[in-house]
GUFIDO-375841 format. One record per residue (C-alpha): x, y, z; residue number from 0. Coordinates in Angstrom, 2 decimals. Example, Ala and Ser with C-alpha at 12.3 -4.5 7.8 and 13.67 -1.06 7.14 Angstrom:
BEGIN
SITE       xx       yy       zz  num
SITE    12.30    -4.50     7.80    0
SITE    13.67    -1.06     7.14    1
! end
This chain:
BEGIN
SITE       xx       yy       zz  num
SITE  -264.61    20.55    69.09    0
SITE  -262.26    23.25    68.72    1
SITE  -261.28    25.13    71.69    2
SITE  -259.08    28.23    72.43    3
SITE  -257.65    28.62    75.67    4
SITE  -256.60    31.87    77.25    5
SITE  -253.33    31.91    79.37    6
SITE  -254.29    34.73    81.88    7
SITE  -250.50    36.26    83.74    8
SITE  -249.84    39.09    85.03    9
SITE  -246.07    40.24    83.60   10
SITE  -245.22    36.60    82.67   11
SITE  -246.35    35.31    85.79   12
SITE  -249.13    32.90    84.73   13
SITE  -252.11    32.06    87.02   14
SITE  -252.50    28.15    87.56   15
SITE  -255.96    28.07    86.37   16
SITE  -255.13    28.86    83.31   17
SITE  -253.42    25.24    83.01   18
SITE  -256.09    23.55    84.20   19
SITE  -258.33    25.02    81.32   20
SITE  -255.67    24.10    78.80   21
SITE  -256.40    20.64    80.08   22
SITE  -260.11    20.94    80.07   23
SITE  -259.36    21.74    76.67   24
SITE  -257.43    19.23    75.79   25
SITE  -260.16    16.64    77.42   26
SITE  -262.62    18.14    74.56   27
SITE  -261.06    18.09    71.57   28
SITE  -258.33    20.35    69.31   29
SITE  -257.02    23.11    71.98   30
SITE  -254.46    25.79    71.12   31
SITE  -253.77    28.71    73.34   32
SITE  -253.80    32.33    73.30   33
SITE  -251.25    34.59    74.76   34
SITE  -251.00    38.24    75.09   35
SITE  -248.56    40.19    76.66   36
SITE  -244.76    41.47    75.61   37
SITE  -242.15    39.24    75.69   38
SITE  -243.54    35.99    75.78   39
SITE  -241.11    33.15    74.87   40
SITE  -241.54    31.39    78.01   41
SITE  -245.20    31.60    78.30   42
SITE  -245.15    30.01    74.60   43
SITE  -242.54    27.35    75.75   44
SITE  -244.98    26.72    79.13   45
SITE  -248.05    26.21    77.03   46
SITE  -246.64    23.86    74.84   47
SITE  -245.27    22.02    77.47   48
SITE  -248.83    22.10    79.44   49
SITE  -251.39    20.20    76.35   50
SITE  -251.25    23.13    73.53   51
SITE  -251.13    21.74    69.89   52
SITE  -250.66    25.52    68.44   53
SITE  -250.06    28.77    69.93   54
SITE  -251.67    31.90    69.41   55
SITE  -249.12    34.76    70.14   56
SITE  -249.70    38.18    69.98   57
SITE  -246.14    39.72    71.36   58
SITE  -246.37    43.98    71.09   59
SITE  -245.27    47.00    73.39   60
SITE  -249.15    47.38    73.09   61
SITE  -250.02    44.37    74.98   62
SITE  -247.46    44.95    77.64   63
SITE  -249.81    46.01    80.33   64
SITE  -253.49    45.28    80.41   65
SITE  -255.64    47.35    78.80   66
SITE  -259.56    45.76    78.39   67
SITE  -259.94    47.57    75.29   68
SITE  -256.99    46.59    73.64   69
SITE  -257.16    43.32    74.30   70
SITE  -260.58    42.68    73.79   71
SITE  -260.01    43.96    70.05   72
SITE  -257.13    41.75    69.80   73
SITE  -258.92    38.97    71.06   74
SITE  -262.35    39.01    69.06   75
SITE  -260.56    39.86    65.86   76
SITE  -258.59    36.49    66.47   77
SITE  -261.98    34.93    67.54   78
SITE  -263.62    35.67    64.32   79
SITE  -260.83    34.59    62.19   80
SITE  -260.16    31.29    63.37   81
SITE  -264.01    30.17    64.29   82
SITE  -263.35    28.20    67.82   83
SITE  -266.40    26.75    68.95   84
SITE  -265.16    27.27    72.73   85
SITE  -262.82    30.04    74.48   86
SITE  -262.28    29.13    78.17   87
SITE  -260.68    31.73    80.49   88
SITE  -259.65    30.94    84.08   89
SITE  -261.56    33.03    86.30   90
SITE  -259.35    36.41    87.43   91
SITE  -260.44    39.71    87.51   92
SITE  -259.01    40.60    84.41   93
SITE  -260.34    37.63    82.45   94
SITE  -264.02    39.19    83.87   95
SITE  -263.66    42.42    82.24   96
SITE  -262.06    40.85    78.86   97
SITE  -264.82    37.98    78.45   98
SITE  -267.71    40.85    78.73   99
SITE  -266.07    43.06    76.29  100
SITE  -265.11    40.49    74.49  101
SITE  -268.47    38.52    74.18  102
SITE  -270.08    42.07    73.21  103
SITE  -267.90    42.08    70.62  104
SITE  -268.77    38.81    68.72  105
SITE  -272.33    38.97    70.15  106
SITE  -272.08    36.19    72.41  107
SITE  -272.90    35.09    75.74  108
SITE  -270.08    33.92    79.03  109
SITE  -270.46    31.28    81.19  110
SITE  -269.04    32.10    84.61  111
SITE  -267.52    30.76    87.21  112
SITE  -268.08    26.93    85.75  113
SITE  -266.96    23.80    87.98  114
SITE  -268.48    21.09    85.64  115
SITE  -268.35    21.30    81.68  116
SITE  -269.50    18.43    78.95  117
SITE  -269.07    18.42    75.38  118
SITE  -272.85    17.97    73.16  119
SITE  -271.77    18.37    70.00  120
SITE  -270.21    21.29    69.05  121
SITE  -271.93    22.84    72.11  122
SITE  -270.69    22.81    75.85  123
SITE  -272.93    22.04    78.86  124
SITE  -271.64    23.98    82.19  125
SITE  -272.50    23.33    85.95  126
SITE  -271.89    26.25    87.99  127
SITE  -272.99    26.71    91.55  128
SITE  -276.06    29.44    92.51  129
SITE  -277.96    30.88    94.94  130
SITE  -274.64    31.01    97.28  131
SITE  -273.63    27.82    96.57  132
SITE  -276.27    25.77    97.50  133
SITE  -277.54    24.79    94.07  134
SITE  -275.80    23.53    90.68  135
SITE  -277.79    24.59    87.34  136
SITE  -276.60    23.26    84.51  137
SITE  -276.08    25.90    81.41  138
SITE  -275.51    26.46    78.03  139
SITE  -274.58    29.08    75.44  140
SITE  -276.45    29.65    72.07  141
SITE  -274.42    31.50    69.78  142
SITE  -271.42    29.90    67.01  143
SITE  -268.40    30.72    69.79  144
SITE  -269.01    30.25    73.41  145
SITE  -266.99    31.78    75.96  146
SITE  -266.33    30.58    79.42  147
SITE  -264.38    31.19    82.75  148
SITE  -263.63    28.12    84.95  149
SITE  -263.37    28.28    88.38  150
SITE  -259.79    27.51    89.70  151
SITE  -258.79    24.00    91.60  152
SITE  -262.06    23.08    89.87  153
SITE  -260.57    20.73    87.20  154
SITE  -257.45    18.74    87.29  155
SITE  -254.27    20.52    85.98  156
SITE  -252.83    18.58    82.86  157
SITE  -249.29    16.81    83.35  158
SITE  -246.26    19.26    82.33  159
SITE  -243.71    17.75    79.00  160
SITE  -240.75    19.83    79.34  161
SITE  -239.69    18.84    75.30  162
SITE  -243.20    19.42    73.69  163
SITE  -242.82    22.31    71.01  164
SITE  -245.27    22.98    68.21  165
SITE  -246.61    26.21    65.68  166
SITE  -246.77    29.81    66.49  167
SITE  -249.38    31.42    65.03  168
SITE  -248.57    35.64    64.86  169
SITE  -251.78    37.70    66.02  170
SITE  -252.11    41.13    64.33  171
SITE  -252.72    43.84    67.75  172
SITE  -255.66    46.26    67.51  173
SITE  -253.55    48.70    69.23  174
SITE  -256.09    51.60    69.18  175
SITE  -257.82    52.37    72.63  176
SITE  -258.83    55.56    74.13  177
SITE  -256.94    54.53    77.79  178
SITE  -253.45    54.56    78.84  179
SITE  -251.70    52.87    81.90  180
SITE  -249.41    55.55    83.01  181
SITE  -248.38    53.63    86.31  182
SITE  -249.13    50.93    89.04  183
SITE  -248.31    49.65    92.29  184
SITE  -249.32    46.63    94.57  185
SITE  -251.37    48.49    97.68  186
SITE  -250.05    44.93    99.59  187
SITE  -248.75    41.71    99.50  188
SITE  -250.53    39.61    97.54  189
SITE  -252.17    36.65    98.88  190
SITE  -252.40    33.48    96.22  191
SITE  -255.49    31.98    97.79  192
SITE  -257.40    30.99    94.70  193
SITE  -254.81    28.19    94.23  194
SITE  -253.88    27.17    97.78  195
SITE  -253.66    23.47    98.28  196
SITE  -254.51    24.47   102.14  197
SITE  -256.06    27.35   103.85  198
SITE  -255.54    28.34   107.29  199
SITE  -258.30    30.63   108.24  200
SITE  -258.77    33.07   111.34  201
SITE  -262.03    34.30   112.23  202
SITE  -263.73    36.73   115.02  203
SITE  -262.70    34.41   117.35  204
SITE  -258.92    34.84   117.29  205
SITE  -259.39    38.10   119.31  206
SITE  -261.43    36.28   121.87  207
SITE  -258.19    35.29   124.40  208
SITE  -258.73    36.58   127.70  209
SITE  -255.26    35.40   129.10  210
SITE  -253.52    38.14   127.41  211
SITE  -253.01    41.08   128.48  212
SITE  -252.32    43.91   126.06  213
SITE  -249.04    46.65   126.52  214
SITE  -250.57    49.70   128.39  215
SITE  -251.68    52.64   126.53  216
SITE  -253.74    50.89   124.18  217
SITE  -258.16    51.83   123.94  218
SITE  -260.50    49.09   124.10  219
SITE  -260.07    48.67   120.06  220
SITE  -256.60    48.85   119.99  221
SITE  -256.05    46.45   122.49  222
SITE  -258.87    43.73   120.39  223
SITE  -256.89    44.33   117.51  224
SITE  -253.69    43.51   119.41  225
SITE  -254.92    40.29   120.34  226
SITE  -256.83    39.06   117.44  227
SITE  -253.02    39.57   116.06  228
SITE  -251.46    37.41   118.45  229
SITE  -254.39    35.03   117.82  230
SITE  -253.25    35.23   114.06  231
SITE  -250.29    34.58   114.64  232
SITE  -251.13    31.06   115.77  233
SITE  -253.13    30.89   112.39  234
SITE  -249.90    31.67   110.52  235
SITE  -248.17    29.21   112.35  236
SITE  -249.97    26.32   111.35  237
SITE  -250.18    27.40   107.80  238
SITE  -246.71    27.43   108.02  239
SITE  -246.13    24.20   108.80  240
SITE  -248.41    22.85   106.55  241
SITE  -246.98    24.94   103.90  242
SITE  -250.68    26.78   103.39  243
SITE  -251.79    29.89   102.61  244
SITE  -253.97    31.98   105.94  245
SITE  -256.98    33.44   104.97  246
SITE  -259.66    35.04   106.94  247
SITE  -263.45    35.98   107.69  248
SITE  -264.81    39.27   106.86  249
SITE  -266.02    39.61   110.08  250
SITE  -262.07    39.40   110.83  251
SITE  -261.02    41.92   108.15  252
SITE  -264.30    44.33   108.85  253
SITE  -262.37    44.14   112.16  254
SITE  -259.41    45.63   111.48  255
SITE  -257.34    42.34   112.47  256
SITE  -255.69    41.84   108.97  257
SITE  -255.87    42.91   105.21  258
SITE  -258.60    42.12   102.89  259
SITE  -256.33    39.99   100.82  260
SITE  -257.02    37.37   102.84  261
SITE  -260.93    37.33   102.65  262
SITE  -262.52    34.41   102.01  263
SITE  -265.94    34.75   101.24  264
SITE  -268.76    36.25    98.87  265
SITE  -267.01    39.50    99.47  266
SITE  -263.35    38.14    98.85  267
SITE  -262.14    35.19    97.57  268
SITE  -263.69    32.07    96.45  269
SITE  -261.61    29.11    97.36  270
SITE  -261.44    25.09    96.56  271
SITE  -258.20    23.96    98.79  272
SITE  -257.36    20.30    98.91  273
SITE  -257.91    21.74   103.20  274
SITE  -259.29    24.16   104.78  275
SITE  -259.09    25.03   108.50  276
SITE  -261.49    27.27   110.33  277
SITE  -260.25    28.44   113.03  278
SITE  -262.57    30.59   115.16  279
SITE  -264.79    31.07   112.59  280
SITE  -268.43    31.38   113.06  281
SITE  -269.76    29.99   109.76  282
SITE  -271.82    33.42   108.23  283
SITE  -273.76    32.39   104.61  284
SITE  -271.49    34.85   102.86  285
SITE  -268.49    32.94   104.27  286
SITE  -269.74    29.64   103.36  287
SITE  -270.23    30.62    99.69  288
SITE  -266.54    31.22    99.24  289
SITE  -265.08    27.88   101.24  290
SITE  -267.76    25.23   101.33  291
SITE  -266.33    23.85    98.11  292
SITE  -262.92    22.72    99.79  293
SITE  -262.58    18.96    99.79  294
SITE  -261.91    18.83   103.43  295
SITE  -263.26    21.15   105.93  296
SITE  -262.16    21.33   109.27  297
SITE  -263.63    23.48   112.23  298
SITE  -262.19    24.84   115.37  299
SITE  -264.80    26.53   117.67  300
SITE  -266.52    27.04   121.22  301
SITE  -269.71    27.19   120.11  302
SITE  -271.40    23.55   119.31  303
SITE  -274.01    25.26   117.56  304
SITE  -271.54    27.44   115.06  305
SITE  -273.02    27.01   111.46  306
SITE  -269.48    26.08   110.56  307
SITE  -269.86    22.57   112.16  308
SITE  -272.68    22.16   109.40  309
SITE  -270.45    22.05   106.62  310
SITE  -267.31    20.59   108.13  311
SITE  -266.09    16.86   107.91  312
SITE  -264.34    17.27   111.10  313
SITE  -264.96    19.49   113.66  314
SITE  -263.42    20.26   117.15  315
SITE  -265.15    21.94   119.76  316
SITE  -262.70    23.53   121.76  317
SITE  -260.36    26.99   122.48  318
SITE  -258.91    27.64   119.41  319
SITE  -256.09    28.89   121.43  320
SITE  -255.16    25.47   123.11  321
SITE  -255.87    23.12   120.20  322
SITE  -254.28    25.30   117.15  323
SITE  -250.90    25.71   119.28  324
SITE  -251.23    22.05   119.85  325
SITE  -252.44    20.92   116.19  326
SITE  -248.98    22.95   115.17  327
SITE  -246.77    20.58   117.09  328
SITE  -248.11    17.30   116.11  329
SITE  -248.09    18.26   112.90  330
SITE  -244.51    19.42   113.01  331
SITE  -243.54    16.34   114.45  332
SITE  -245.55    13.76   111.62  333
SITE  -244.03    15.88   109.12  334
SITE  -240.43    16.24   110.76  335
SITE  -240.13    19.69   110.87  336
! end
């Protein structure tokens, strides 16, 4: 089988997944990856050194920032030409817009979100989860060149070769488009939760501490919001030590207690950490669906009956604001920090 892999970064820096599909790839058959962008010698040099028998570069002022259009042209033009049977994508936001367009273009179908993928032939055979999560279907795509995004921490990421080189393979651009990026900033810091290794989450519950007492001056909402971020703090804490990542509920961010970066959920962030900690969390359906994947769950509530406790392997029923503080320290002493 002969597979294409797209290396998805954002101003050379590269998200994880899109290693993992280059070994997916790799576990298939011929791979060779595709990268877009300006300056991209060290993207090349990283994808050789992550599985990639041949590079497909196309290096322009064009492709500098990303423009759906323009890359889509780019990429189906190189699609048709070289005949792939498979182009995987990790799954980002920008890899969702560019497989549409892109599978409109050569009059195919995408495969999203995909945690499970078999070779049959010179066709693939997907599992991806539905219905929230709580069923796998198993999937495939008719048409000559099939396109699919993986989900990330969903397959192992291949071993790195720091001396593997190989070909470079120039891409013409297909620089027209009727869009222009004339500027950008981040709204906020950005929060790499997608490829965590451990999650730290904080919940509706976090502002539940009735032993503080917020500064004076503050209305009933103010002073919830104060101490759901004291309560978060304890959150960061432990994520600290553990060298995580915090995330949160919606119910949390709805709140006003942090940013929606954080989100974990339906609504934000779908997430498959090595750990995950709920802390305070209640255990909503649309919070499940973006955390139930995690290969250990634990849960940190008052309530017995939280739906949280349903999905976790461990679960403490307790005040998150005596056994968080208190998980912190032992872990800081097993690890020596």
């Amino acid at each position: 089988m002969k597979t294409l892999v797209y290396i998805d970064h954002f101003k050379g820096e590269i998200q994880p997944a899109s290693w993992e599909a280059l070994g997916l790839g790799k576990s298939l058959g011929s791979v060779s990856a595709i990268v877009f962008g300006k300056g991209l010698d060290a993207i090349i040099k990283a994808a050789f050194e992550h599985g990639a028998e041949e590079v497909y570069a196309a290096d322009d002022a064009a492709l500098e920032d990303f423009r759906v259009e323009v890359y889509a042209s780019t990429l189906s033009a190189l699609a048709s030409s070289t005949n792939p049977n498979l182009i995987l994508f990790p799954m980002t936001a920008r890899t969702r817009e560019l497989t549409a367009m892109t599978a409109m273009d050569l009059n195919s179908g995408v495969l999203t979100d995909v945690t499970g993928l078999e070779a049959n032939g010179d066709k693939v055979i997907a599992t991806r989860p539905i219905y929230e999560g709580k069923l796998l279907e198993k999937v495939t795509c008719s048409a000559p060149i099939q396109l699919v995004t993986i989900r990330g921490r969903a397959f192992p990421k291949p071993a790195q070769e720091p001396v593997k080189t190989g070909k470079v393979n120039k891409v013409e651009v297909k620089s027209e488009a009727l869009t222009t990026v004339e500027g950008y900033s981040a709204s906020e810091v950005a929060v790499n939760l997608g490829d965590a290794g451990i999650i730290v989450t904080g919940g509706r519950g976090v502002s539940n501490n009735p032993s503080l007492t917020p500064p004076d001056g503050l209305d009933e909402k103010q002073a919830e919001i104060w101490r759901a971020q004291q309560g978060f703090a304890l959150v960061t804490d432990l994520a600290g030590v553990l060298g995580g990542a915090v995330g949160a509920s919606r119910a949390a961010v709805d709140g006003g207690y942090i940013t929606y970066a954080h989100q974990v959920g339906q609504t934000g962030k779908v997430v498959s950490p090595d750990l995950y900690i709920a802390c305070g969390v209640s255990g909503a359906i649309q919070h499940l669906v973006g955390m139930r994947n995690a290969k250990v769950i634990v849960a940190i509530n008052k309530d017995p009956e939280a739906p949280i406790f349903k999905v976790a392997r461990y679960g403490v029923v307790g005040d998150l604001f005596q056994v968080v503080p208190a998980l912190t320290e032992a872990f800081k002493k097993k690890l020596g920090k």
